[in-house]
C-alpha positions in Angstrom: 76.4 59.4 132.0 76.7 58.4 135.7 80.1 56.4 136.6 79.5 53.6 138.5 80.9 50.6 140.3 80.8 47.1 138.2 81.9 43.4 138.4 82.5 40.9 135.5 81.2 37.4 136.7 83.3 35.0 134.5 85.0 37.3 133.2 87.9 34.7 131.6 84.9 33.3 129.4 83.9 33.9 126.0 81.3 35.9 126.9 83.5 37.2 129.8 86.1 39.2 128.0 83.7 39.9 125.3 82.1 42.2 128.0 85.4 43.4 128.1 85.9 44.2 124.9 81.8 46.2 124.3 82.9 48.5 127.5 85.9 49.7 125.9 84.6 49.7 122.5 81.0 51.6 124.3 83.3 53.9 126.5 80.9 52.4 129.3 81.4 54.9 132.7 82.7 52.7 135.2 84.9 54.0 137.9 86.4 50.6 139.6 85.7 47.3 137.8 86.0 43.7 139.6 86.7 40.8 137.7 85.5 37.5 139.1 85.8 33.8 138.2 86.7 30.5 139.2 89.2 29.5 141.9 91.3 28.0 138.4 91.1 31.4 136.7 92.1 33.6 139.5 95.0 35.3 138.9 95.1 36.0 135.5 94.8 39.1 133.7 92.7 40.4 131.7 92.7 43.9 130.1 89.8 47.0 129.7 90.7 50.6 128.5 93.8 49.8 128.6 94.1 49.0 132.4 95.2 45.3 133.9 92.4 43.7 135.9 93.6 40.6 137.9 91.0 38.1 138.2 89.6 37.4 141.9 88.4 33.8 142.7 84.2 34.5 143.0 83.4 33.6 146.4 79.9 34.1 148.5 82.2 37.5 150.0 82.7 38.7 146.8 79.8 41.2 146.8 80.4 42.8 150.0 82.3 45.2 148.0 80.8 48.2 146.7 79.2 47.6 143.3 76.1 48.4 142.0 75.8 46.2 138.4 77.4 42.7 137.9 77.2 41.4 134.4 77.6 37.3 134.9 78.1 35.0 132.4 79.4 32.0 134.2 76.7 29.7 133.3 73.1 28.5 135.3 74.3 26.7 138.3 77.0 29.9 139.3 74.1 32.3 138.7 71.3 30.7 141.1 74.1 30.6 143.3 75.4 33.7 143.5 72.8 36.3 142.2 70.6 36.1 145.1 73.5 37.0 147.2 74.5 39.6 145.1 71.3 40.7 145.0 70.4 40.6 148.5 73.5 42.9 149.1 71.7 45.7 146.8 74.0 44.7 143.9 71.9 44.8 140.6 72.6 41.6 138.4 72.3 41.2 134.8 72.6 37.9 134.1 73.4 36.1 130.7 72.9 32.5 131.6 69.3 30.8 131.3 68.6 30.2 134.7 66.3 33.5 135.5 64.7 34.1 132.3 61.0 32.5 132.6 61.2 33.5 136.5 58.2 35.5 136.9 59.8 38.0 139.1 62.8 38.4 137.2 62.6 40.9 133.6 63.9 39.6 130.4 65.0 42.6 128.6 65.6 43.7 124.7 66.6 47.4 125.3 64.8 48.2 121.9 62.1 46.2 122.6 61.1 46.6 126.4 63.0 48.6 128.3 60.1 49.5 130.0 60.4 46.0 131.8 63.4 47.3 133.6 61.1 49.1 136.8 60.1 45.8 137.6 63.5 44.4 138.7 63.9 43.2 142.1 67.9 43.1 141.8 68.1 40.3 139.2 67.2 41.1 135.2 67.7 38.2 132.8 69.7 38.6 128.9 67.4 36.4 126.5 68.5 33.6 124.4 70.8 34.6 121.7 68.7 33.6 118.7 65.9 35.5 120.7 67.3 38.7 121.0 68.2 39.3 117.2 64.7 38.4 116.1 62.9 40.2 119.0 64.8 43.4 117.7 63.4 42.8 114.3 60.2 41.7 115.1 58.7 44.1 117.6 58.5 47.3 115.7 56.1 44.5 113.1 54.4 43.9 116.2 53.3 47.0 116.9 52.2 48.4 113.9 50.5 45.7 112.5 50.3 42.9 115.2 51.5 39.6 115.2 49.7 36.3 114.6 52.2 33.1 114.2 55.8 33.3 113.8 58.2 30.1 111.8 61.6 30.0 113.4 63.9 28.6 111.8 67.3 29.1 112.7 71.2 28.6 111.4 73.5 28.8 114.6 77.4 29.1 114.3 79.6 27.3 117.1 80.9 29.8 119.0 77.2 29.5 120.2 78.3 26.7 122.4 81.0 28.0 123.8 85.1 27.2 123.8 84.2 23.8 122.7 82.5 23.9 120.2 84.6 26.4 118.4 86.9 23.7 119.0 85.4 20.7 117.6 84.8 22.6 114.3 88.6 23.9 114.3 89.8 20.5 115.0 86.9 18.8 112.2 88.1 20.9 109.7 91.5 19.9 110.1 90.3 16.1 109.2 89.6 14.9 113.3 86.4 13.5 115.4 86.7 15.2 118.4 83.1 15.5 118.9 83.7 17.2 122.4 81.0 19.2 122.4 78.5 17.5 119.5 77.1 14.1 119.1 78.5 14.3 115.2 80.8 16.0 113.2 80.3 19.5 112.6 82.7 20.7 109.9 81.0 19.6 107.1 77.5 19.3 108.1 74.3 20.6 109.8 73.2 19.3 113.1 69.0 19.6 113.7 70.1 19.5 117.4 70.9 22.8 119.8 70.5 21.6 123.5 68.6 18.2 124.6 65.7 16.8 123.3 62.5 17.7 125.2 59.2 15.3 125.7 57.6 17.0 123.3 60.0 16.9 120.0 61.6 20.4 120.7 65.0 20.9 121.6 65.1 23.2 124.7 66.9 26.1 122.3 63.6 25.7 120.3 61.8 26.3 123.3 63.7 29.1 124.1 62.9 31.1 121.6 59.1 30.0 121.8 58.4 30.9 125.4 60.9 33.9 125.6 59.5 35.5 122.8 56.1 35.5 124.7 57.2 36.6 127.9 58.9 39.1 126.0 56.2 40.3 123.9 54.2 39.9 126.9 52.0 38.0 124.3 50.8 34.3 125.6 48.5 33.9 122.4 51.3 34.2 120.1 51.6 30.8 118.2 55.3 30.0 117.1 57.7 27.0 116.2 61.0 26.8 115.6 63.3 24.5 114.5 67.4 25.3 115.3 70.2 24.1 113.7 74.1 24.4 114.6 76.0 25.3 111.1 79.7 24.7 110.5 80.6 28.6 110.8 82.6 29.9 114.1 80.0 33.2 114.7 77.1 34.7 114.2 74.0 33.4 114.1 71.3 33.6 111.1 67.7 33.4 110.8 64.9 32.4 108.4 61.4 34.1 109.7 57.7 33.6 108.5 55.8 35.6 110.4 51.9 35.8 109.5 51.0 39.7 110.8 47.5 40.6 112.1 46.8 43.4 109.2 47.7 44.1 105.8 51.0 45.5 104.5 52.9 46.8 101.8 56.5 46.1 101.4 58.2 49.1 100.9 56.0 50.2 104.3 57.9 47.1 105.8 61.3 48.1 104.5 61.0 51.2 105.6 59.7 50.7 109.1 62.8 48.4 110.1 65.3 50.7 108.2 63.9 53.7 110.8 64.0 51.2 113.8 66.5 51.2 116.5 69.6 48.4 116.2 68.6 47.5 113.0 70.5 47.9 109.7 68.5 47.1 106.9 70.6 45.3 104.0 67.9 44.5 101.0 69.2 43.8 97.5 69.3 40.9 96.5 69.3 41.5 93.2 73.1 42.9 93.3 74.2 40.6 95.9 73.0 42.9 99.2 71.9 40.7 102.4 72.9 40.0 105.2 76.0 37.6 105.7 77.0 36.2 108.9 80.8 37.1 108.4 79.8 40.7 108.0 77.8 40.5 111.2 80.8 39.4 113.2 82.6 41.9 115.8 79.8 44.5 115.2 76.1 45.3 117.3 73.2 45.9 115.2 70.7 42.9 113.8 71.3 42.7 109.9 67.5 42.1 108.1 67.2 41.3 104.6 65.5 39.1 101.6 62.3 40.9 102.8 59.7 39.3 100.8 55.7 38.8 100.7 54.9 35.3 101.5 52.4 34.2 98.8 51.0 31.0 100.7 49.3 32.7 102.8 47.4 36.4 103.9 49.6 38.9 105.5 52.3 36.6 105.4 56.1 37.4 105.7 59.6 36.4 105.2 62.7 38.2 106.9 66.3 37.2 106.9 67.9 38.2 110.2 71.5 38.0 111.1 73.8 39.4 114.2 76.7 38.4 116.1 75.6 35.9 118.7 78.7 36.4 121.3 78.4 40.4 121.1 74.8 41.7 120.5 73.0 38.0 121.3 75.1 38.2 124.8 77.8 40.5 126.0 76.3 43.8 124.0 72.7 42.9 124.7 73.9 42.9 128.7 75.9 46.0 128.7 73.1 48.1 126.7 70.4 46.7 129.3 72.8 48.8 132.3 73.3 51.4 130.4 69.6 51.5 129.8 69.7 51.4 134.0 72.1 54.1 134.1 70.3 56.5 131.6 67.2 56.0 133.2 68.1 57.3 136.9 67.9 53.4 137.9 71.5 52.9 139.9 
């Protein structure tokens, strides 16, 4: 594969030196790699491969180095900052944040699910939602073969989800405190119906998320879908109950074995001697666990799919470094 030239936006992040960690673990080909962040974090080191990287304040300069992909994770308002600069200097930005993913112009990519969205880029691709991805990768290959009518979301998100602080406020809940840093209640011990603010309409925006990115992804506007996301008292990976009511008939085992032949999916579907998938199994690896496949009886062609994966590496960091090496592989850098 083709070395390239390739920054870390926020690179002293979660997500940041998660990116870190996927291109060693991937062997990703980069020849020089820039680490950027924010005036406080420059200076510090970070490590990849084995080399010291010291961290270089982001500034609107930055980019008149030569790069060709810069993987940001440094939240909205530094991306619709700084990615049309980058971009406009011919860099190619693959950005983890929310801020570009229902732009029109801008592709919002599943490598397994729509690569094909890639040709479209104007310098700026978007990563989906977290909770999105994992289902999109278990969804789409139903999709196709038997179509898709109305999908149920609903959706048990661990904290790291939210970043440094919420990982803190369930470290320091468990401990017996009320931080509440990052929650409007208590998380260790209980389940909060609330990711992101409350919309007009109900929703939460997470909810909404996952309703309008799945569409856009699916390039599917008469998909109906609901969702309903929770935040869970665990520190990763996120899990996932989904009805899905598909266009045509099906037979399980057909079902099972479709997803156990589709790419980044590891089927895990025995409940009878204990075999689904589990949230602390998910953690530190890349594929999207599905499980307790079962016929739902309320209705025709109805469905239920248990879906697990690890929210900080495949719902972000992973998801953006497969997405350029998808660009790489296909001739597009």
């Amino acid at each position: 594969m083709k070395k390239i030239n390739l920054a870390v936006v926020g690179a002293t992040g979660m997500v940041g030196r998660t990116f870190l960690k996927v291109l060693e673990d991937r062997d990703f080909p980069f020849e020089t790699l820039y680490c950027f962040a924010s005036k406080k974090s420059a200076g510090e080191v970070v490590t990849c491969k084995g080399k010291e990287y010291i961290v270089e304040e982001l500034t609107e300069a930055s980019f008149d180095k030569a790069i060709d992909i810069a993987l940001f994770s440094a939240g909205g308002d530094i991306s619709l900052k700084f990615a049309p600069i980058a971009a406009a200097k011919g860099v190619i930005v693959i950005d983890n944040s929310s801020a570009w993913r229902m732009d029109p112009n801008v592709p919002l990519v599943v490598p397994e699910v729509n690569p094909e969205a890639l040709s479209a880029h104007k310098n700026i691709i978007a990563n989906p939602n977290c909770s999105t991805i994992q289902a999109m990768v278990a969804l789409k290959p139903l999709y196709d073969k038997y179509g898709i009518k109305r999908i149920v979301y609903s959706t048990y998100q661990a904290v790291s989800g939210s970043g440094v602080k919420g990982v803190y406020d369930l470290e320091e809940g468990l401990k017996g405190n009320h931080p509440k840093l990052c929650y409007p209640h208590d998380i260790a011990g209980n389940c909060l119906p609330q990711i992101d603010v409350f919309l007009d309409n109900g929703y939460t925006k997470e909810e909404m998320k996952m309703i309008l990115e799945t569409k856009k992804i699916l390039g599917d506007d008469s998909l109906k879908i609901t969702a309903t996301a929770v935040r869970v008292p665990i520190f990763n990976s996120h899990s996932e109950s989904v009805n899905v009511e598909l266009s045509s008939a099906f037979e399980i085992n057909e079902v099972k074995s479709l997803l156990s032949n589709s790419p980044g999916i590891v089927l895990q579907d025995d409940p009878q001697n204990g075999i689904y998938p589990l949230a602390a199994d998910a953690t530190g690896t890349d594929p999207v666990y599905v499980g307790r496949i079962r016929r739902d009886e309320s209705l025709e062609n109805g469905l239920n799919l248990w879906i697990v994966a690890d929210n900080i590496r495949k719902g972000a960091a992973t998801n953006t470094i497969q997405i350029a090496e998808t660009l790489i592989e296909r001739g597009m850098v």
